[in-house]
C-alpha positions in Angstrom: 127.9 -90.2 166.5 130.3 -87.7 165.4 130.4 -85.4 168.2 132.5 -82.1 169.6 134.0 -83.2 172.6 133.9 -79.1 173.9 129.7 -79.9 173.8 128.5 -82.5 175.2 128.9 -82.3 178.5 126.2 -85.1 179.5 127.1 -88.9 179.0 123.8 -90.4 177.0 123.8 -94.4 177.1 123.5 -97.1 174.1 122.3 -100.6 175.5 122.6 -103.5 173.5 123.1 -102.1 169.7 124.9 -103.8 167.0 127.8 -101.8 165.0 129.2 -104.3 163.0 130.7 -103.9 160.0 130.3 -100.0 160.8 132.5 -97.1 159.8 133.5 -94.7 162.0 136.7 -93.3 160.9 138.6 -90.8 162.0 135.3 -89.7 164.3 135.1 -87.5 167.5 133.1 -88.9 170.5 132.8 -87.5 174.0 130.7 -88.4 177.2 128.7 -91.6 175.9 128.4 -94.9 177.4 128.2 -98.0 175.1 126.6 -101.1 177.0 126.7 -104.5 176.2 127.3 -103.1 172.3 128.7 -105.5 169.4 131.8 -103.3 167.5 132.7 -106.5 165.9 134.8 -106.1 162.5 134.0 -102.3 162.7 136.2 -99.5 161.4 136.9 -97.8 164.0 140.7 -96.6 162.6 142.0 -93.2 163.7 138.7 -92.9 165.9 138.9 -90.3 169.2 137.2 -91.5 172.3 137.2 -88.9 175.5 135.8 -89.7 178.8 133.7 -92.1 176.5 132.9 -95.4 178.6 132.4 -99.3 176.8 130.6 -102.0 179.3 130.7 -105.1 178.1 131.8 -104.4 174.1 132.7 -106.5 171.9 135.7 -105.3 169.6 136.3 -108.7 168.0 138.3 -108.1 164.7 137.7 -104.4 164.9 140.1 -102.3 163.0 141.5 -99.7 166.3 144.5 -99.2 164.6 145.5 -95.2 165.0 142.8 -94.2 167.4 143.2 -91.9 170.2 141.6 -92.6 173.9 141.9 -90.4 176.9 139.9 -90.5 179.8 137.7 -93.4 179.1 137.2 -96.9 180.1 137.1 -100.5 178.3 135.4 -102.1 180.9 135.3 -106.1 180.6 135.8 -106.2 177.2 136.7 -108.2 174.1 139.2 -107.5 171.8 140.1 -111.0 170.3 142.1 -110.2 166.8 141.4 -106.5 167.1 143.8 -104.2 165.2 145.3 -101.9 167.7 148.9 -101.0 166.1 149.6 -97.7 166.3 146.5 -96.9 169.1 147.6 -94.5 172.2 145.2 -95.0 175.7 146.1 -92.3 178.0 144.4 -92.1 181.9 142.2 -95.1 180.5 140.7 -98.2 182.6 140.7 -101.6 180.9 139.4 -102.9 183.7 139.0 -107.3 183.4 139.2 -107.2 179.4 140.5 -109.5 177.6 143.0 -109.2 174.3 144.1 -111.9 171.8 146.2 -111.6 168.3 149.4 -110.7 167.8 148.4 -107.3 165.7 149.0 -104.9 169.0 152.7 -102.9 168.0 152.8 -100.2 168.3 150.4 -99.6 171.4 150.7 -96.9 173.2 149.2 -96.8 177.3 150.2 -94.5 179.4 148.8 -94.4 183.2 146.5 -96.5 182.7 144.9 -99.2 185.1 145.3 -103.3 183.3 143.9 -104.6 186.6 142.3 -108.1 185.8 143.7 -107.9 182.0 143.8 -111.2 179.5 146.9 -110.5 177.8 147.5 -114.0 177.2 149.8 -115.1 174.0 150.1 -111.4 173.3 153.0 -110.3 171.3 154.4 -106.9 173.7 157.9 -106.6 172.6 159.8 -103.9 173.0 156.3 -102.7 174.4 156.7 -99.4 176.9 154.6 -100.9 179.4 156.2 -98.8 182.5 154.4 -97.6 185.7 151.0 -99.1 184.4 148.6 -100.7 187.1 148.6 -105.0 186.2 147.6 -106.5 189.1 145.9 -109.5 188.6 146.9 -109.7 184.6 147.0 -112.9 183.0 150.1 -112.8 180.2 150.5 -116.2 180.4 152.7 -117.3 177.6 153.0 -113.6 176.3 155.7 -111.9 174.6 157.0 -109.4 176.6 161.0 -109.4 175.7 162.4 -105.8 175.3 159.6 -104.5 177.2 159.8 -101.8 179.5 158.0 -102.3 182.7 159.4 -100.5 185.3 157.5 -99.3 188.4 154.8 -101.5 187.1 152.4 -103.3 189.5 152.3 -107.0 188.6 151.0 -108.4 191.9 148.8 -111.5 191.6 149.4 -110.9 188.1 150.1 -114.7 186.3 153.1 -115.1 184.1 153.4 -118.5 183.2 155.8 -119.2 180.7 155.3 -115.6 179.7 158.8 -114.4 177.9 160.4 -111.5 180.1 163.8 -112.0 178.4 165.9 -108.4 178.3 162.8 -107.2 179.6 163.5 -104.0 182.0 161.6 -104.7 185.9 163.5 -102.4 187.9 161.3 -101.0 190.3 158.3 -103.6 189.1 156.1 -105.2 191.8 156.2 -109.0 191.5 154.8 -111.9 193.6 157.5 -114.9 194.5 155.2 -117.2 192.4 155.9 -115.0 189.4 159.5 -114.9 189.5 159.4 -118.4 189.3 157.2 -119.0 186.3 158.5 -116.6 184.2 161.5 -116.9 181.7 163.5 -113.9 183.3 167.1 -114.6 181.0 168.7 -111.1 181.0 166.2 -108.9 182.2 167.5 -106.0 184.4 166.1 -105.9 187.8 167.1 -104.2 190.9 168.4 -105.4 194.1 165.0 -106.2 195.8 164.1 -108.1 193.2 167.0 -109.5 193.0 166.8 -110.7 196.8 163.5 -111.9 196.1 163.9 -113.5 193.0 166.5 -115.7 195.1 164.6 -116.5 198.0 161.6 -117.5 195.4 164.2 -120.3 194.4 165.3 -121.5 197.5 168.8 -119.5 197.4 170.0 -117.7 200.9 171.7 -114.3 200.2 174.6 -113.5 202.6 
C-alpha cells in the first residue's frame, strides 16, 4: 500500500481486512479509507498517513511510534497499548476513539479535533496539548501534570480525579463540574477561571 501521496488523487476503501502482525514501516499512504480494519500488533513505525481516513480500526498493541499524520481521521477507534511515542497528528480528527497505556510521550497533535476522546489513565505529562478541540473527553484519572492546555476546549469534557497539577489552563474552556473534580494544585489559570473556579466551590468573589 505504499503509495505517492502527489498520485492518488481518489480515496479507494478497505472494508473489514485483517493487518495483524503486518509491516508497514516507514510507508507512504494517501487518499484511502480503512473500515472496520484489524491493525492489531502491526508495525506501523515511522508510517506517513495523508488525508488517509480509519473507521472503526483497531490499533490494539500496534507499534505507531514515529509516524507522521496530516489531514486524516481516526474515527472511533482503538488504540488500547498502542505505541505512539514520538508520533506527530497535524489537522487530524480522532473523533470518539479511545486510548489506553501509558507508552504515548512524546505525542505530538497539533489542531486537531479530541471531541468524544477516551483518554482515560493516560500518562500526558508535560504533554503540549494547547488549543486542541476536547469537548466531551474522558481523562478520568489521567496524568496530565506539566501539560500545556491553553485555549483548549474541555467543555463537557470529564476529569475525575484526572491530575492537572502545574498544568498550564489559561485561556482553557472548563465546565464548573470539572473544576471540581479535578486535582488543580498549582496549575496557572487566568482570572475567569479563577472566578469560576470559586463560584464552582461555593466561594463569593468581592
Amino acid at each position: 500500500m505504499n503509495e505517492d501521496v502527489d498520485e492518488q488523487p481518489q480515496v479507494r476503501t478497505v472494508r473489514g481486512e485483517s493487518y495483524r502482525d503486518a509491516v508497514f514501516t516507514g510507508e507512504h499512504w494517501a487518499h484511502w479509507q480503512f473500515e472496520q480494519c484489524d491493525f492489531t500488533d502491526a508495525d506501523l513505525r515511522g508510517l506517513h498517513t495523508n488525508q488517509v481516513i480509519f473507521q472503526d480500526c483497531d490499533f490494539t498493541k500496534a507499534d505507531l511510534g514515529e509516524s507522521r499524520h496530516r489531514a486524516s481521521a481516526f474515527r472511533s477507534c482503538t488504540f488500547d497499548y498502542a505505541v505512539l511515542g514520538n508520533s506527530h497528528f497535524e489537522g487530524c480528527s480522532l473523533l470518539g476513539s479511545t486510548f489506553t497505556g501509558r507508552r504515548m510521550r512524546p505525542w505530538t497533535v497539533r489542531d486537531c479535533d479530541l471531541t468524544l476522546v477516551s483518554l482515560s489513565r493516560c500518562e500526558l505529562r508535560k504533554a503540549d496539548l494547547s488549543s486542541l478541540r476536547l469537548r466531551e473527553a474522558n481523562l478520568v484519572e489521567a496524568d496530565l501534570r506539566e501539560a500545556d492546555l491553553r485555549q483548549t476546549d474541555l467543555t463537557g469534557a470529564r476529569l475525575t480525579a484526572t491530575r492537572l497539577d502545574d498544568a498550564d489552563l489559561r485561556g482553557a474552556r472548563l465546565d464548573a463540574t470539572a473544576l471540581r473534580q479535578a486535582v488543580l494544585t498549582g496549575a496557572r489559570i487566568d482570572i475567569d477561571m479563577a472566578v469560576s473556579f470559586a463560584a464552582a466551590h461555593g466561594l463569593r468573589v468581592g
